[in-house]
Every structure is written in structure tokens, then in C-alpha cells.
PDB file of N, CA, C and O in Angstrom, chain B, residues numbered from 101:
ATOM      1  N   UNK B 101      58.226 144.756   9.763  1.00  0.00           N
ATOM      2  CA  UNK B 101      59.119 144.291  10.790  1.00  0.00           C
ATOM      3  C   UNK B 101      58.581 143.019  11.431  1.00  0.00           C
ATOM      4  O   UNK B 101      59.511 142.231  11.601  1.00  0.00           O
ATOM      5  N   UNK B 102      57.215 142.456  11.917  1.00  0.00           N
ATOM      6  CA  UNK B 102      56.870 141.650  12.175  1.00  0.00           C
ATOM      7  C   UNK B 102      56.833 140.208  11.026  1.00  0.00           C
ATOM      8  O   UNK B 102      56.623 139.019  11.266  1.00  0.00           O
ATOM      9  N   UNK B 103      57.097 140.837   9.891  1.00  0.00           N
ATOM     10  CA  UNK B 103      57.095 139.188   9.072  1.00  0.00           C
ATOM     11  C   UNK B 103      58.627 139.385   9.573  1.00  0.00           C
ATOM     12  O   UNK B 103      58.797 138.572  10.482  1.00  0.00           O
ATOM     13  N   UNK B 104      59.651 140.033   9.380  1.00  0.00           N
ATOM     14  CA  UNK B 104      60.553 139.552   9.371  1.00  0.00           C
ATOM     15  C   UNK B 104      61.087 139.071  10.821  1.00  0.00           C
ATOM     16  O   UNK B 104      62.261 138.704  10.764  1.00  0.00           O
ATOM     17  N   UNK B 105      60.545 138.992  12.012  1.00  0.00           N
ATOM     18  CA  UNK B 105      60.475 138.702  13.206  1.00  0.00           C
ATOM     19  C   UNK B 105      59.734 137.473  13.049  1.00  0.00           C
ATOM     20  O   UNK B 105      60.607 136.702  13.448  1.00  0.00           O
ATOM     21  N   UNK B 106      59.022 136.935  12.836  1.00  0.00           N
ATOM     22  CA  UNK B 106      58.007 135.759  12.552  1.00  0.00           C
ATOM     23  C   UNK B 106      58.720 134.582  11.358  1.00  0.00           C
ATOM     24  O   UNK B 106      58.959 133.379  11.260  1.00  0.00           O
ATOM     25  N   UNK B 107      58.816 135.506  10.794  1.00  0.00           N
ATOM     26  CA  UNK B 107      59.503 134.571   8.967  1.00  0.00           C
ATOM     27  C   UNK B 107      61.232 134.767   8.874  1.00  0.00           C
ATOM     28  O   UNK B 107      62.051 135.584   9.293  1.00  0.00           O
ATOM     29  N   UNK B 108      61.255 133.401   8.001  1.00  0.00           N
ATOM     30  CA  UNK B 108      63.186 133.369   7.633  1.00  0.00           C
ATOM     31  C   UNK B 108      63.167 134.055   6.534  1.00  0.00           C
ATOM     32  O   UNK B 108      62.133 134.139   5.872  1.00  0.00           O
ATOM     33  N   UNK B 109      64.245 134.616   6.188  1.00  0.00           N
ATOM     34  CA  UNK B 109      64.551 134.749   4.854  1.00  0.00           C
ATOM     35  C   UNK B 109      63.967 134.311   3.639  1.00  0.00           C
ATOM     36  O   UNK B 109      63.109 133.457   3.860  1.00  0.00           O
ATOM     37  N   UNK B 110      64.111 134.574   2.453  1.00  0.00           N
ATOM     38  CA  UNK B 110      63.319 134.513   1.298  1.00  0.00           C
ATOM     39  C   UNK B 110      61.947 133.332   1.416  1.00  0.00           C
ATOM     40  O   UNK B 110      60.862 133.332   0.835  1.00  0.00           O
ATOM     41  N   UNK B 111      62.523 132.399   2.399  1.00  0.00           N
ATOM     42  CA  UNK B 111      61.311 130.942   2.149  1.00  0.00           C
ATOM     43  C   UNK B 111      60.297 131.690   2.679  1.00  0.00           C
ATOM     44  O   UNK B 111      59.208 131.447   2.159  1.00  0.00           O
ATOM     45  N   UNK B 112      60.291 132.501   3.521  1.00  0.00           N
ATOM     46  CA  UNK B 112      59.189 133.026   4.377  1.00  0.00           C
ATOM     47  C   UNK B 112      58.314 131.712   5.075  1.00  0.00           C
ATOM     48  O   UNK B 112      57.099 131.552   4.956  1.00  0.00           O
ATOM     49  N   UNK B 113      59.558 130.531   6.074  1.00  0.00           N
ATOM     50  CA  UNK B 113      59.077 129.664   6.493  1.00  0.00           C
ATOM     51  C   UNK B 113      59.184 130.156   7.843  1.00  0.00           C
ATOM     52  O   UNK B 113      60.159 130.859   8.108  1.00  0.00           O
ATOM     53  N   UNK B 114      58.247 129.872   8.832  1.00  0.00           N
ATOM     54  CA  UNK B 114      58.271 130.459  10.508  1.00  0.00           C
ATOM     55  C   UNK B 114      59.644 129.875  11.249  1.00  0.00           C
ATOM     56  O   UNK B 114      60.262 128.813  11.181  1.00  0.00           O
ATOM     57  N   UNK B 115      59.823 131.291  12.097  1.00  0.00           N
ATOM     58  CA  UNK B 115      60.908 130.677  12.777  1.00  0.00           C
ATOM     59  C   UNK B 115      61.050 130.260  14.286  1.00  0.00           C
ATOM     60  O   UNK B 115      60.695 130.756  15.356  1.00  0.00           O
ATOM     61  N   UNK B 116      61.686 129.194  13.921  1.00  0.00           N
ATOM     62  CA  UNK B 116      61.451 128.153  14.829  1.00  0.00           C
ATOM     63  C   UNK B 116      62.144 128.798  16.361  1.00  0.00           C
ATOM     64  O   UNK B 116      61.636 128.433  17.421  1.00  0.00           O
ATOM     65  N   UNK B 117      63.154 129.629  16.361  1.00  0.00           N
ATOM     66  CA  UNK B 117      64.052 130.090  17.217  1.00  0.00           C
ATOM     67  C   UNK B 117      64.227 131.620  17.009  1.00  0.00           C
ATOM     68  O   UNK B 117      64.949 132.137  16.156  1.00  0.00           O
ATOM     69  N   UNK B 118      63.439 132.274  17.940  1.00  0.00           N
ATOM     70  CA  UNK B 118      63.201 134.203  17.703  1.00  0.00           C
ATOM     71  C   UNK B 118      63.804 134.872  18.543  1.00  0.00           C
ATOM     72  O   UNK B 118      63.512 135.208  19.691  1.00  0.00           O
ATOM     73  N   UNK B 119      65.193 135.157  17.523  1.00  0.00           N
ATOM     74  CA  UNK B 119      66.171 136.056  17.805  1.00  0.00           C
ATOM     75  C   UNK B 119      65.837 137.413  18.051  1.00  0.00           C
ATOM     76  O   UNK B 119      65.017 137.912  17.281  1.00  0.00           O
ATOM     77  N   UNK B 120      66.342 138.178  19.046  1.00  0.00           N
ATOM     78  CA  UNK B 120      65.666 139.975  19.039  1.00  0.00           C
ATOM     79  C   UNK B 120      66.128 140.626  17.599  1.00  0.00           C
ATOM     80  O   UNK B 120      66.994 140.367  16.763  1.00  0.00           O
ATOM     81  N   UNK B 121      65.467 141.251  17.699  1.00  0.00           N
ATOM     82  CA  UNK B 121      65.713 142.267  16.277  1.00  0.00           C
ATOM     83  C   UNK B 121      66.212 143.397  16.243  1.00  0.00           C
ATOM     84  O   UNK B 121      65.769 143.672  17.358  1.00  0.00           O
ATOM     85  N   UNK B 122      66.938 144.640  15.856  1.00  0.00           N
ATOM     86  CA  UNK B 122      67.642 145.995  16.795  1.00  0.00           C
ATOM     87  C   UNK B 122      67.323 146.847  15.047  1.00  0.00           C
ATOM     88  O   UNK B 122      67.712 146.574  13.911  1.00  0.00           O
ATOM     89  N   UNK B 123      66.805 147.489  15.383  1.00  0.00           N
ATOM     90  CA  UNK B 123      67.139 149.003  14.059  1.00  0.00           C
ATOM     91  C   UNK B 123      67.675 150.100  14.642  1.00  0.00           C
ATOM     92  O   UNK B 123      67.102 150.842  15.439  1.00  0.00           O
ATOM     93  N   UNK B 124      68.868 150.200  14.204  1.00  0.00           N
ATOM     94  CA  UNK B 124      69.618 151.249  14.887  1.00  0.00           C
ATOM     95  C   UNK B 124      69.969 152.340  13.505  1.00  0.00           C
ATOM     96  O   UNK B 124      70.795 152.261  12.595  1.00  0.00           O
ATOM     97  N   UNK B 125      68.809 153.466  13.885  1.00  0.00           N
ATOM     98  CA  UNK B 125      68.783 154.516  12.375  1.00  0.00           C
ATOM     99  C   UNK B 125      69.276 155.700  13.409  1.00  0.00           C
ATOM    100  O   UNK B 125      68.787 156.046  14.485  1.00  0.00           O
ATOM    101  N   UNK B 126      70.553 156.252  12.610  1.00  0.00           N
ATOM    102  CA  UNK B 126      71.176 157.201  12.861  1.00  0.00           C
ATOM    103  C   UNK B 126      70.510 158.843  12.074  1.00  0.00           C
ATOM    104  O   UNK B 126      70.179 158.846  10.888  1.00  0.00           O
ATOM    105  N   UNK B 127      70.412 160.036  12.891  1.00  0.00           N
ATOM    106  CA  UNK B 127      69.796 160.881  12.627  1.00  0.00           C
ATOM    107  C   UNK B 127      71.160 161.662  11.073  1.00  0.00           C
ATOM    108  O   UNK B 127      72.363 161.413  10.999  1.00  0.00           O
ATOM    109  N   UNK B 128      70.431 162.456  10.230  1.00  0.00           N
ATOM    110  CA  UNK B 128      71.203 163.089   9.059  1.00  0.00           C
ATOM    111  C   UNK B 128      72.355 163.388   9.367  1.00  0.00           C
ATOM    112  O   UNK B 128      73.196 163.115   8.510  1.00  0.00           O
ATOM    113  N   UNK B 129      73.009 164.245  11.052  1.00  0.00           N
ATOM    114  CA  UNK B 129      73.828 164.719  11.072  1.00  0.00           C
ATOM    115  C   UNK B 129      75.037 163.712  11.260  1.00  0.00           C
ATOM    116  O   UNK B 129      76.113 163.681  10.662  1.00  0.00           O
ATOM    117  N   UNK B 130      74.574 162.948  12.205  1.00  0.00           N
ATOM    118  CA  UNK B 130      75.418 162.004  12.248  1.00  0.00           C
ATOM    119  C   UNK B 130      75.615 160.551  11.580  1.00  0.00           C
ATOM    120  O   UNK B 130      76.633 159.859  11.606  1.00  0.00           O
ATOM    121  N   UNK B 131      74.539 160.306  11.056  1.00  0.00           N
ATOM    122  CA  UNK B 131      75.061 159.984   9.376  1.00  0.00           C
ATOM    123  C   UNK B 131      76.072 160.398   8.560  1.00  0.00           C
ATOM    124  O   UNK B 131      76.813 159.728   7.841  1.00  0.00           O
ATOM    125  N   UNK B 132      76.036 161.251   8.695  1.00  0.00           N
ATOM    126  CA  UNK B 132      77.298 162.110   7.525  1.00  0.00           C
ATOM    127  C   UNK B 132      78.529 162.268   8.008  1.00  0.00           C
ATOM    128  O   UNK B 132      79.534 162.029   7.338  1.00  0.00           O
ATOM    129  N   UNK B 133      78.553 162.848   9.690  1.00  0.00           N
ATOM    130  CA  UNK B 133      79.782 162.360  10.335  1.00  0.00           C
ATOM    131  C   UNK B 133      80.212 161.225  10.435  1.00  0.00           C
ATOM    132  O   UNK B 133      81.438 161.131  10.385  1.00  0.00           O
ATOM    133  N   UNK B 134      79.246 159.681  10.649  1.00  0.00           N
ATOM    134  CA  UNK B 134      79.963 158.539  10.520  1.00  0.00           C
ATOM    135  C   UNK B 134      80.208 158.482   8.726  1.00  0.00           C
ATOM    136  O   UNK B 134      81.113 157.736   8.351  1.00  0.00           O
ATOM    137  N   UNK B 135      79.905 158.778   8.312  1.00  0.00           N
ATOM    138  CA  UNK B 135      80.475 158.364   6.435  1.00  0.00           C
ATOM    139  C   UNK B 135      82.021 159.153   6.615  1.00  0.00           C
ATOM    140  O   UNK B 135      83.026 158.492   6.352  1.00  0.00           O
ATOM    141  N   UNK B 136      82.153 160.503   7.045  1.00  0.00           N
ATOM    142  CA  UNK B 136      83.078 160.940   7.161  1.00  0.00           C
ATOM    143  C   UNK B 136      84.143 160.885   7.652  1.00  0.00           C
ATOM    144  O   UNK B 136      85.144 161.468   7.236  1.00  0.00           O
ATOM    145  N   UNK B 137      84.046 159.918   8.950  1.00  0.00           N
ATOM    146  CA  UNK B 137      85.075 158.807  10.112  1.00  0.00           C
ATOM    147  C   UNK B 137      85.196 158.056   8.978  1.00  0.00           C
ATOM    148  O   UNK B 137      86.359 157.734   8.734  1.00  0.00           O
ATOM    149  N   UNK B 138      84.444 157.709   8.278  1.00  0.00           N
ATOM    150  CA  UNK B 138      84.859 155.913   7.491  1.00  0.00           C
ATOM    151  C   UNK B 138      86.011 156.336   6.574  1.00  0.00           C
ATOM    152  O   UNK B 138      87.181 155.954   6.596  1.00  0.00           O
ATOM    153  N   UNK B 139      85.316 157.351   5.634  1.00  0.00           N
ATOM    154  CA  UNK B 139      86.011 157.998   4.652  1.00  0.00           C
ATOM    155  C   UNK B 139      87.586 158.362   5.325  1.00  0.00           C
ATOM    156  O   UNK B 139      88.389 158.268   4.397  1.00  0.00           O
ATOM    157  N   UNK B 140      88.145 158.662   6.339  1.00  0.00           N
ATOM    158  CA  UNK B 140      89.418 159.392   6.737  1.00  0.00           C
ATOM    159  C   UNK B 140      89.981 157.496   7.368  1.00  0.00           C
ATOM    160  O   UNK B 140      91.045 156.924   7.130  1.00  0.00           O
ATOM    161  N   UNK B 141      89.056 157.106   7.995  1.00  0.00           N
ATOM    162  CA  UNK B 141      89.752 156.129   8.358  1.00  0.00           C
ATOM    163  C   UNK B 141      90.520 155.322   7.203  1.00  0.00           C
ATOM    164  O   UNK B 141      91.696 154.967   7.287  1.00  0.00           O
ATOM    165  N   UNK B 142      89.478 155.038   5.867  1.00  0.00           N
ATOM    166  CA  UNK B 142      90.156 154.202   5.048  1.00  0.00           C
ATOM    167  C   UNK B 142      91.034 154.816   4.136  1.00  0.00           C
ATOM    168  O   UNK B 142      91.505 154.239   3.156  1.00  0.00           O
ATOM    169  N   UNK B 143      91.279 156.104   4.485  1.00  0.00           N
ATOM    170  CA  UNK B 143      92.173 156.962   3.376  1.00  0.00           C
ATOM    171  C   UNK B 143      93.492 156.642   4.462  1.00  0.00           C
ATOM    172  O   UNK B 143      94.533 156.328   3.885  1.00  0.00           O
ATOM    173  N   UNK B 144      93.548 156.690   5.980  1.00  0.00           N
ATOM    174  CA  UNK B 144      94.559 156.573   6.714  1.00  0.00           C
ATOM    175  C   UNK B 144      95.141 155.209   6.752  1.00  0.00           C
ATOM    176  O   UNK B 144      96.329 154.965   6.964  1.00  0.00           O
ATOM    177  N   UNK B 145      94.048 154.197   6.490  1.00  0.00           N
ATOM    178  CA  UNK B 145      94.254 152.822   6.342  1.00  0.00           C
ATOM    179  C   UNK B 145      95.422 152.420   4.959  1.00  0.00           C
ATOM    180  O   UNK B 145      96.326 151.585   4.903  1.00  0.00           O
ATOM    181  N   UNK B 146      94.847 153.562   3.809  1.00  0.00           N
ATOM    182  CA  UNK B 146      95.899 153.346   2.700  1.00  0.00           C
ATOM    183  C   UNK B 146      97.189 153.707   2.549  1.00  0.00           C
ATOM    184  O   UNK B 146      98.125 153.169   1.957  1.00  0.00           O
ATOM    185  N   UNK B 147      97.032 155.329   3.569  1.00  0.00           N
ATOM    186  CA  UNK B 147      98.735 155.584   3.509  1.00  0.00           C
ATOM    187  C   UNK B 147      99.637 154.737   4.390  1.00  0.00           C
ATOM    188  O   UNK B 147     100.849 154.555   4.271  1.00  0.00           O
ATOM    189  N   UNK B 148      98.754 154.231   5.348  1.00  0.00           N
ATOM    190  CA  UNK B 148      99.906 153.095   6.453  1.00  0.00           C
ATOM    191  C   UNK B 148     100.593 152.013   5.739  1.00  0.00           C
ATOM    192  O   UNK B 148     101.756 151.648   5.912  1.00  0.00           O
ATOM    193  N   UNK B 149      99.427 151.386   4.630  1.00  0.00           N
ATOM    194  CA  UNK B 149      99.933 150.154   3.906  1.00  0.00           C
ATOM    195  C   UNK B 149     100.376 150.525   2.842  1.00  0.00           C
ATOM    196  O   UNK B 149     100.579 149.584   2.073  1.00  0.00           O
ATOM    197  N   UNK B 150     100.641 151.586   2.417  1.00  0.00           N
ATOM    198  CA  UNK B 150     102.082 152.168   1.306  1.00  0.00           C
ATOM    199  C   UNK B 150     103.112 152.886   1.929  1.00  0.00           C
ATOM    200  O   UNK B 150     103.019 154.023   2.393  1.00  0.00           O
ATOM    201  N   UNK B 151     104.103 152.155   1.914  1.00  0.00           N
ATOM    202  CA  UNK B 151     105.830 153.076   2.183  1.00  0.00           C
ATOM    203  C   UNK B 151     105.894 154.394   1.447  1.00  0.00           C
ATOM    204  O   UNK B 151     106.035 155.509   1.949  1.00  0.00           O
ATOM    205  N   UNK B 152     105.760 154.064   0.125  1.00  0.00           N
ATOM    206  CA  UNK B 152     106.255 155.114  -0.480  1.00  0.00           C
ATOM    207  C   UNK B 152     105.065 156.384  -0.204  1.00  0.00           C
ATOM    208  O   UNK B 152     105.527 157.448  -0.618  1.00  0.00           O
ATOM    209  N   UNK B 153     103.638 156.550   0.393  1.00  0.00           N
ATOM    210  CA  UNK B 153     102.802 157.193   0.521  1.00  0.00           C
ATOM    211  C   UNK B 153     103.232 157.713   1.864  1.00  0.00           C
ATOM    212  O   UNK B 153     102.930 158.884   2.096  1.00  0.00           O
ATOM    213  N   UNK B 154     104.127 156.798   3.134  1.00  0.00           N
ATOM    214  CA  UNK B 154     104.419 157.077   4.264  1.00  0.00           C
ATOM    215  C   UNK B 154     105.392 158.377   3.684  1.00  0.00           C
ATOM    216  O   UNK B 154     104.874 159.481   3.847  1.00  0.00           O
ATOM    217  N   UNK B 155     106.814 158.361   2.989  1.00  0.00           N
ATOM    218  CA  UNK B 155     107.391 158.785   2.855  1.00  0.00           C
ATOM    219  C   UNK B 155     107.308 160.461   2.311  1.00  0.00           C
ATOM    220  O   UNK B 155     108.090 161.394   2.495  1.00  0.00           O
ATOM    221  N   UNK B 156     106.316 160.398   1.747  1.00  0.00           N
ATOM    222  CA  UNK B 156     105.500 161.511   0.884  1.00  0.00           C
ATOM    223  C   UNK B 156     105.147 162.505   2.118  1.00  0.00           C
ATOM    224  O   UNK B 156     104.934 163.635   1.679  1.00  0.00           O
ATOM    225  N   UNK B 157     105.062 162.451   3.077  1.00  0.00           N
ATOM    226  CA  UNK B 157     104.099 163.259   4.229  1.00  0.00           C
ATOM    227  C   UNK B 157     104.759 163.946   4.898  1.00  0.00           C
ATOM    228  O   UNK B 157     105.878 163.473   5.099  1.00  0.00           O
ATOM    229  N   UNK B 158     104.480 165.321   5.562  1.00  0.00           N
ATOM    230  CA  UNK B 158     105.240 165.641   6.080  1.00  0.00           C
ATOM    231  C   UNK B 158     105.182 165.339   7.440  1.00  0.00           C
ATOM    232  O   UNK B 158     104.420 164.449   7.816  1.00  0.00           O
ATOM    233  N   UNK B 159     105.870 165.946   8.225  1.00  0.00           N
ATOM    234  CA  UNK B 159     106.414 165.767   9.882  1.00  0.00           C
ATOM    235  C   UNK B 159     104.944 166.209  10.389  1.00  0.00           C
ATOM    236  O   UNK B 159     104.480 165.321  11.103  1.00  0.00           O
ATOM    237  N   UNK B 160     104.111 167.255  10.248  1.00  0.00           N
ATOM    238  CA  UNK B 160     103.302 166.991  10.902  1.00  0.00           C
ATOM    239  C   UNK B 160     101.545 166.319  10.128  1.00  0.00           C
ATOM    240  O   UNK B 160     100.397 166.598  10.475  1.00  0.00           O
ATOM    241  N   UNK B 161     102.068 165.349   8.967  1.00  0.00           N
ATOM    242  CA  UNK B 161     100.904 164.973   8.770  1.00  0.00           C
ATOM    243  C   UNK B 161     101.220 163.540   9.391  1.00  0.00           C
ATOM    244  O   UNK B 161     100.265 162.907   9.843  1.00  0.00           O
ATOM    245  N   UNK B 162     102.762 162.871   9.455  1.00  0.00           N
ATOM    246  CA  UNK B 162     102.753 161.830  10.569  1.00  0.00           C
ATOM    247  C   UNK B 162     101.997 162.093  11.596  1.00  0.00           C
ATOM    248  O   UNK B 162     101.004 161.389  11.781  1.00  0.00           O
ATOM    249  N   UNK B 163     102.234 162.914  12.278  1.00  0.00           N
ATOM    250  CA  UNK B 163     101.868 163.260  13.663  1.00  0.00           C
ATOM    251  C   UNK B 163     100.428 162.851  13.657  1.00  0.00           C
ATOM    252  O   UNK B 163     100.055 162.132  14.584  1.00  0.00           O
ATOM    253  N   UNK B 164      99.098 163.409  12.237  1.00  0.00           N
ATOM    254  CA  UNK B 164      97.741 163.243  12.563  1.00  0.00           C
ATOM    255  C   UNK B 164      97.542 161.949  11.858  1.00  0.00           C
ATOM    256  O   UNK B 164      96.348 161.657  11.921  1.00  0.00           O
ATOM    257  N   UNK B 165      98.016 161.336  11.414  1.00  0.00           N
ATOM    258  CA  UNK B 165      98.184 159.938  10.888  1.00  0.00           C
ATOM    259  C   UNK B 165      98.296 159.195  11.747  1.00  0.00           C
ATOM    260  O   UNK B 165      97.491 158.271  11.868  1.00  0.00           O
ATOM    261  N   UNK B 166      99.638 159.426  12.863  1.00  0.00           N
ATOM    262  CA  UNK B 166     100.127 158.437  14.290  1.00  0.00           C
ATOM    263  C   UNK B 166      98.694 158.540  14.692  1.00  0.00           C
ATOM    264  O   UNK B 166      98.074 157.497  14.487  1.00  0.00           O
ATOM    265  N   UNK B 167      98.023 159.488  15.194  1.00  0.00           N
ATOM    266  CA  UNK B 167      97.145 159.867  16.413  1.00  0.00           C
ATOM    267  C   UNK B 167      96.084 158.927  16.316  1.00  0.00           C
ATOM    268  O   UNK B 167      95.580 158.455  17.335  1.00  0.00           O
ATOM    269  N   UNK B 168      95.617 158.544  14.916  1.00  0.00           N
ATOM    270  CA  UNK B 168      94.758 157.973  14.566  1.00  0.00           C
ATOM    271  C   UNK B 168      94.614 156.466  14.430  1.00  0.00           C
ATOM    272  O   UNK B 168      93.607 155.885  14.027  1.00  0.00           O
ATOM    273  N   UNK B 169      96.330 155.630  15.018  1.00  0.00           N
ATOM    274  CA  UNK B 169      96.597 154.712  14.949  1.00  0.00           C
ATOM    275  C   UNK B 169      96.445 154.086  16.828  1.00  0.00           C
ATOM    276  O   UNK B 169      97.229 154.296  17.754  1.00  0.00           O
ATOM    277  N   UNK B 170      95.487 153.507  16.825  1.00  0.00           N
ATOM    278  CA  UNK B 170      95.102 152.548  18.397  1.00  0.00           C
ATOM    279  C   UNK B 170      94.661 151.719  17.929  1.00  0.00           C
ATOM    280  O   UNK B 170      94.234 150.784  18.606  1.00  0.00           O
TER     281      UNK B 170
END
């Protein structure tokens, strides 16, 4: 972590201007719950941008489809 705080990218030339650095490591459980938000989001992302996938659904899978739309 300190070369890469100290050094640029591949040149490993010093840097002139030292930006903060953040590691933000999420624990197993919620790891898997955010993969699992991503996963529903981009499956909800696909039925919005197909009609004919809108049409396919019933009355109350609109409903958890709408809910998810802000």
C-alpha cells in the first residue's frame, strides 16, 4: 500500500501530488448480498428495456419490478 501511495502507476515514478487512498473490503456476508442487489438489479434493468418481457409478467410481478424503480 505504501508504494502505491508514494509511486504512479506502472512507471513507478514518485508522485508529485498525494491523493488519499480508501480500501473499502466488505465482510463475506455482505459481499454476497451486494453481488445479489447487482444480480436482481440488472435482471430488473433488462425486463424494463424489453416490452415484450414487460408484457410477459404478471400483475403482481409489475408491482415488485415498479418498487424497485427510483
Amino acid at each position: 500500500m505504501e508504494k502505491i501511495f508514494n509511486e504512479t502507476g506502472e512507471s513507478g515514478k514518485f508522485r508529485t501530488f498525494r491523493n488519499r487512498l480508501l480500501f473499502l473490503v466488505a465482510n463475506k456476508q455482505e459481499l454476497e448480498r451486494a453481488i445479489d442487489n447487482a444480480r436482481e438489479f440488472r435482471a430488473i434493468q433488462n425486463i424494463l428495456n424489453s416490452p415484450n418481457r414487460l408484457q410477459d409478467l404478471s400483475e403482481s410481478q409489475l408491482k415488485h419490478v415498479g418498487s424497485h424503480i427510483k
